[in-house]
C-alpha positions as CSV (number, residue, x, y, z in Angstrom):
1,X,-23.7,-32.7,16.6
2,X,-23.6,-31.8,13.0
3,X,-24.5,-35.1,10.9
4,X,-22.5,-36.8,8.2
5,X,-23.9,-34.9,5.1
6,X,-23.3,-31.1,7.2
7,X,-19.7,-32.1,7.9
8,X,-19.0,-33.3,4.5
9,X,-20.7,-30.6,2.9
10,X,-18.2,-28.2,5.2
11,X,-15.1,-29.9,4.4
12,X,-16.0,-29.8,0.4
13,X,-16.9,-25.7,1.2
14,X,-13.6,-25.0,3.1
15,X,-11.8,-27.5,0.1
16,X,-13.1,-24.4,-2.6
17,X,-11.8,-22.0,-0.4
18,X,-8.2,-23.0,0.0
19,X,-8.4,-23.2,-3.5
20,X,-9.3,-19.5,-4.4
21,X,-7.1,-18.2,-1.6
22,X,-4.0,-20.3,-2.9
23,X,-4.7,-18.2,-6.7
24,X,-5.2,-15.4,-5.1
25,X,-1.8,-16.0,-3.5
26,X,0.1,-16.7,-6.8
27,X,-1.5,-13.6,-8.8
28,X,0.0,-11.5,-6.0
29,X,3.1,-13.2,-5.5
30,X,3.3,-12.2,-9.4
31,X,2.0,-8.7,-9.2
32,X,4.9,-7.8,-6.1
33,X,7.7,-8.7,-8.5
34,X,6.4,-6.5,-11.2
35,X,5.5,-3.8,-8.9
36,X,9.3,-3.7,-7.5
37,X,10.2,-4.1,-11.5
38,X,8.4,-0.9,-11.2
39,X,10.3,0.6,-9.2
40,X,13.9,-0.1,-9.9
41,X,12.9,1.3,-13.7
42,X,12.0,4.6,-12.4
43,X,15.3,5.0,-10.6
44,X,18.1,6.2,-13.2
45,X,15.3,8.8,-13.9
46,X,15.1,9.8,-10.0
47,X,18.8,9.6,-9.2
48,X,19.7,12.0,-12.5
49,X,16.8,14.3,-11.6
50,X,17.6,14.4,-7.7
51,X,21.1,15.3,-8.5
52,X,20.5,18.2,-10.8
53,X,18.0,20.0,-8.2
54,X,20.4,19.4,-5.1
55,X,23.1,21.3,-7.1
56,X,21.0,24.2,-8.5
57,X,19.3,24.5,-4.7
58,X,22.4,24.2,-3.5
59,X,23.5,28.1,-4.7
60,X,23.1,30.8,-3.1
61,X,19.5,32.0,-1.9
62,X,18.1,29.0,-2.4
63,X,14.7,30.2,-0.9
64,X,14.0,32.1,-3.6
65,X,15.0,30.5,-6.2
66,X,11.5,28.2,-6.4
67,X,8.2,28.5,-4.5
68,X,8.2,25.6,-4.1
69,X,11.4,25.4,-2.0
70,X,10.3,28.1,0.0
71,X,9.1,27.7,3.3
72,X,6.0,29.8,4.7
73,X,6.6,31.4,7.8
74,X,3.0,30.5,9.5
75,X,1.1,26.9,8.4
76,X,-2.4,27.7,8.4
77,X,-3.3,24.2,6.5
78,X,-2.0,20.8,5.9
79,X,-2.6,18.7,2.8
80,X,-2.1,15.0,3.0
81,X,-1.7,12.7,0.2
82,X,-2.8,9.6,1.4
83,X,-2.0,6.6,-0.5
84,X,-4.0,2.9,0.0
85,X,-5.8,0.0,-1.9
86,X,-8.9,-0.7,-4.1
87,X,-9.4,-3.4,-3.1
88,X,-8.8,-5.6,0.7
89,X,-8.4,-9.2,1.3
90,X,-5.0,-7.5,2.3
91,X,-5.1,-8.4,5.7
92,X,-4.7,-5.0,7.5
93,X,-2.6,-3.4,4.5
94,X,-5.1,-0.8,4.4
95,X,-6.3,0.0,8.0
96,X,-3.0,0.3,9.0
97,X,-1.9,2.9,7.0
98,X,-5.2,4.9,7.4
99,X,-4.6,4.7,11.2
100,X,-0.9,6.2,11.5
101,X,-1.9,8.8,9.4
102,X,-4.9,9.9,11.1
103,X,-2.8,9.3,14.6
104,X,0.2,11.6,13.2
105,X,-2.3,14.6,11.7
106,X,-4.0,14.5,14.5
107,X,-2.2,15.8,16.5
108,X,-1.1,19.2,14.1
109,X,-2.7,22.7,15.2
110,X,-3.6,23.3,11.6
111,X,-6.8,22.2,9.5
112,X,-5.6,18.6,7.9
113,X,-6.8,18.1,4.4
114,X,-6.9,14.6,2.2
115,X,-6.2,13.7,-0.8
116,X,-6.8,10.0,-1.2
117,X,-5.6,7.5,-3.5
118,X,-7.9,4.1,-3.3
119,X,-11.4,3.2,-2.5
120,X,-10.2,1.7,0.6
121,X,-8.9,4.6,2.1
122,X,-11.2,6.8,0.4
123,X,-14.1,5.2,2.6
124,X,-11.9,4.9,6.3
125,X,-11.5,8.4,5.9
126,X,-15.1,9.2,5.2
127,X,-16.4,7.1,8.0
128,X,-13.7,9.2,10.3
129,X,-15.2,12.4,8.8
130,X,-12.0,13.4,7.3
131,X,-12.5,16.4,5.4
132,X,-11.3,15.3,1.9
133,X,-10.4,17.3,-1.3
134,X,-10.0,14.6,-4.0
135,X,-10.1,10.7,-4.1
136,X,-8.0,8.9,-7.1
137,X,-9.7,5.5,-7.3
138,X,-9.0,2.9,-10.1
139,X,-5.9,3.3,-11.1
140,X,-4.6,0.6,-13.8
141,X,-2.8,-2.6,-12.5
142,X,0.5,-1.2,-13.5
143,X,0.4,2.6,-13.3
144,X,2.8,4.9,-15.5
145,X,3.8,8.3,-14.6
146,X,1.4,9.5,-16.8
147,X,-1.6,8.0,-15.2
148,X,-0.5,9.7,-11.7
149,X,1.2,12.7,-12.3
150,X,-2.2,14.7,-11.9
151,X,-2.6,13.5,-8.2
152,X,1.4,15.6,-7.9
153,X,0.0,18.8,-10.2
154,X,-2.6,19.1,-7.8
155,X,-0.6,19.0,-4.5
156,X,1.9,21.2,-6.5
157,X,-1.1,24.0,-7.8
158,X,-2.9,23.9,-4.7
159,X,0.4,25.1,-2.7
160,X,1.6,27.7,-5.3
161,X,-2.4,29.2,-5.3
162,X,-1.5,29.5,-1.5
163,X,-4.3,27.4,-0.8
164,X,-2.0,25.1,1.8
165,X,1.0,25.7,3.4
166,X,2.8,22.0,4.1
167,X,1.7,18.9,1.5
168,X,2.8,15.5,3.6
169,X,2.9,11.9,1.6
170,X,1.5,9.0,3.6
171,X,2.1,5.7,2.2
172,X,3.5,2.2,3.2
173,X,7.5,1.4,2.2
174,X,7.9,-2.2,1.1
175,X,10.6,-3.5,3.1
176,X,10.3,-7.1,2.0
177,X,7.9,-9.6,1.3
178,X,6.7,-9.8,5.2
179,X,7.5,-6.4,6.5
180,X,5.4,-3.2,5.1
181,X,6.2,0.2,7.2
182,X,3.6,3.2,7.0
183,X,5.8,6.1,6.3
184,X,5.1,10.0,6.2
185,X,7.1,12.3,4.6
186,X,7.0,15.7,4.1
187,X,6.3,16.4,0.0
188,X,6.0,20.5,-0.2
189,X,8.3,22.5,0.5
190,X,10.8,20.7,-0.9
191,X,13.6,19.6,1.3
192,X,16.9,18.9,-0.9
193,X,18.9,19.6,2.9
194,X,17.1,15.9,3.9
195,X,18.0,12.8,1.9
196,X,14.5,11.8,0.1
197,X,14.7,7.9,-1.0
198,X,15.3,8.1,-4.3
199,X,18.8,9.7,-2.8
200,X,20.2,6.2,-1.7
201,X,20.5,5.2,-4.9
202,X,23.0,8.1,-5.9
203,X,24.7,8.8,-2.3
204,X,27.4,10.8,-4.1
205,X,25.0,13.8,-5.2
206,X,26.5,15.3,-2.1
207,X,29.7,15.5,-3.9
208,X,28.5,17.3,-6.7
209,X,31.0,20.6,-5.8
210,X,32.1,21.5,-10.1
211,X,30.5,24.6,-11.8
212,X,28.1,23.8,-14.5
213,X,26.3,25.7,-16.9
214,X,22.8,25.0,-17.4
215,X,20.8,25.9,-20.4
216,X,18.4,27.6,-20.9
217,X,18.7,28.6,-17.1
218,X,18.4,27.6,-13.8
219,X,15.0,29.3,-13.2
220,X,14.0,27.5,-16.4
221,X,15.2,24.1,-15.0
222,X,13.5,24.6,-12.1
223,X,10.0,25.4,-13.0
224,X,10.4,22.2,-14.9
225,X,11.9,19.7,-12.6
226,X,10.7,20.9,-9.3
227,X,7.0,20.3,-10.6
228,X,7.7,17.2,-12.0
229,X,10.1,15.9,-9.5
230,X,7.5,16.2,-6.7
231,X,5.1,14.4,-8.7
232,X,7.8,11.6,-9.0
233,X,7.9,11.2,-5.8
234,X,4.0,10.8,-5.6
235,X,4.1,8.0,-8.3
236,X,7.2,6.1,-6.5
237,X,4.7,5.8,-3.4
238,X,2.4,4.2,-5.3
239,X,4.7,2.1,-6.8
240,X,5.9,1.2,-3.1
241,X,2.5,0.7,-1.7
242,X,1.3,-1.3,-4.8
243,X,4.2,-3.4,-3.9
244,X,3.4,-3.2,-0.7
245,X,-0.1,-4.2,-1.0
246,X,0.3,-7.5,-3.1
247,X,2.9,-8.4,-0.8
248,X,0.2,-8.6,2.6
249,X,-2.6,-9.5,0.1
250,X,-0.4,-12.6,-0.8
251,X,0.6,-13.3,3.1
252,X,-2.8,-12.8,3.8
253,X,-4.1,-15.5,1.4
254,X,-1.1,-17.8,2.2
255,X,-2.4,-17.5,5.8
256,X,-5.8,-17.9,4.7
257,X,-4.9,-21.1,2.7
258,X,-3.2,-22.4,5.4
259,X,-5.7,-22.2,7.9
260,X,-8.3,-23.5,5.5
261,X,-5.6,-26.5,5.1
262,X,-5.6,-27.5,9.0
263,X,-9.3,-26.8,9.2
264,X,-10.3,-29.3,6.0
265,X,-7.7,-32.1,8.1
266,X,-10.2,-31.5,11.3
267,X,-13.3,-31.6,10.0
268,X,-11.9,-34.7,7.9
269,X,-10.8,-36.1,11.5
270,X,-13.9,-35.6,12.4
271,X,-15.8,-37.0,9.8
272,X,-14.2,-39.9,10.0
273,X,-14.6,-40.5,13.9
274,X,-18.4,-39.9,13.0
275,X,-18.9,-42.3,10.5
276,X,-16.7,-45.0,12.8
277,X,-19.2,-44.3,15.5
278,X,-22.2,-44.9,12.8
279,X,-21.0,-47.9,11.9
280,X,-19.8,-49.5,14.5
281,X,-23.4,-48.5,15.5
282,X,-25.3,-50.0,13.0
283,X,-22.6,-53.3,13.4
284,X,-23.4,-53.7,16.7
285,X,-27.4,-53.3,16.2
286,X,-27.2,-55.9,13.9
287,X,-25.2,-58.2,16.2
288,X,-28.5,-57.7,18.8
289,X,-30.6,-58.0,16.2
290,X,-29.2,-61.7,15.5
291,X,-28.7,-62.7,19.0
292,X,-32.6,-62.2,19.5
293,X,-33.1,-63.9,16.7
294,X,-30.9,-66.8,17.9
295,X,-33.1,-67.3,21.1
296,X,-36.2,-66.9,19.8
């Protein structure tokens, strides 16, 4: 049995970390509300942008009116985008996400290749011997388009040079602050026929039936926001899985704190029963002690 001093010693070690778990719990409780901030601020841009493509894709030939909505006939290779965390104490943000992806690409006839965004998944995939074109690691606390928008130039170059034939974005959709989904969804070609996210936020695009003039072109349009419109889409996934990440990093450490709470009241229990036992042990020595002392 662990003596007095161990136990104590314990109970002031589990005390500390309660304590950093709980802080740990209240910077990320802070960081998911600006991370869905985030999120809402990049909509009226995505709604506005969204509608304008549907309509110009919309006319006839659509397929060749950008590479980039055209589909190739045979895939020969896959690019992924994989998006995950720097950093864990995030319960099983990170493996979870790395695991449907792998479990999904798979099972695909063509070569899968990664492009991974976060330390965390940067290293799963390794250790899986993933082959791997690019990692983006340290990205700032609060991300701008600008800080991102390479991670969509590349997808985008590397599938006009030919290089891949499908792009796919893995990430994890925050649902709310206890339920994070692992989503895949197909980045390159572009599909305006499906209904992307950033589409239920402007459900009438569908609608959009008047004749409009676009200057300087449509060709012109589209070389501009088909680009930059797939590399929104990259930056709102890591808007949703920073969102998503602070939100299990913060259940985790509630959890965390929690347990450290309950644990801290046992080993107080049982710190207490100990010491009872010592001195009711040393009380009742001292009652022999006198009684022999008495008959002598």
């Amino acid at each position: 049995m662990a003596s007095l001093r161990e136990v104590r010693l314990r109970i002031q070690s589990v005390k500390n970390i309660s304590q950093v778990t709980r802080a740990l719990q209240a910077v990320s409780a802070s960081k998911v509300r600006r991370s869905m901030k985030a999120v809402m601020d990049t909509r009226p841009y995505a709604t506005k942008a969204w509608q304008v493509l549907i309509h110009i894709a919309g006319q006839p030939g659509r397929e060749t009116l950008h590479p980039l909505l055209t589909r190739r006939a045979e895939v020969r290779k896959v690019l992924v985008v994989l998006v995950t965390g720097d950093r864990g104490l995030a319960g099983a943000y990170n493996t979870n996400i790395v695991r449907f992806t792998t479990q999904h690409f798979d099972q695909f006839e063509a070569p899968v290749t990664y492009i991974t965004i976060g330390r965390k998944g940067r290293d799963l995939m390794l250790r899986r011997r993933k082959e791997i074109l690019a990692e983006f690691s340290g990205l700032p606390a609060a991300p701008s388009f600008a800080d991102v928008s390479a991670i969509g130039r590349l997808a985008v170059d590397d599938y006009l040079a030919g290089l891949v034939d499908e792009v796919y974005l893995s990430y994890t959709t925050f649902v709310n602050m206890v339920r994070q989904v692992p989503q895949v969804k197909k980045l390159l070609p572009l599909e305006v026929g499906e209904a992307p996210r950033v589409q239920e936020f402007a459900p009438a695009a569908h609608k959009l039936a008047a004749t409009y003039i676009y200057e300087p072109g449509q060709n012109e349009i589209l070389d501009e926001i088909v680009p930059r419109f797939t590399a929104l889409q990259v930056y709102q996934a890591i808007l949703e899985s920073l969102a998503s990440e602070h939100a299990a990093r913060m259940l985790a450490m509630k959890n965390a704190t929690d347990s450290a709470t309950d644990l801290a009241a046992a080993l107080t229990l049982q710190y207490n029963k100990a010491r009872q036992q010592s001195i009711t042990s040393e009380m009742l020595d001292i009652a022999s002690g006198t009684e022999a002392l008495s008959k002598g």
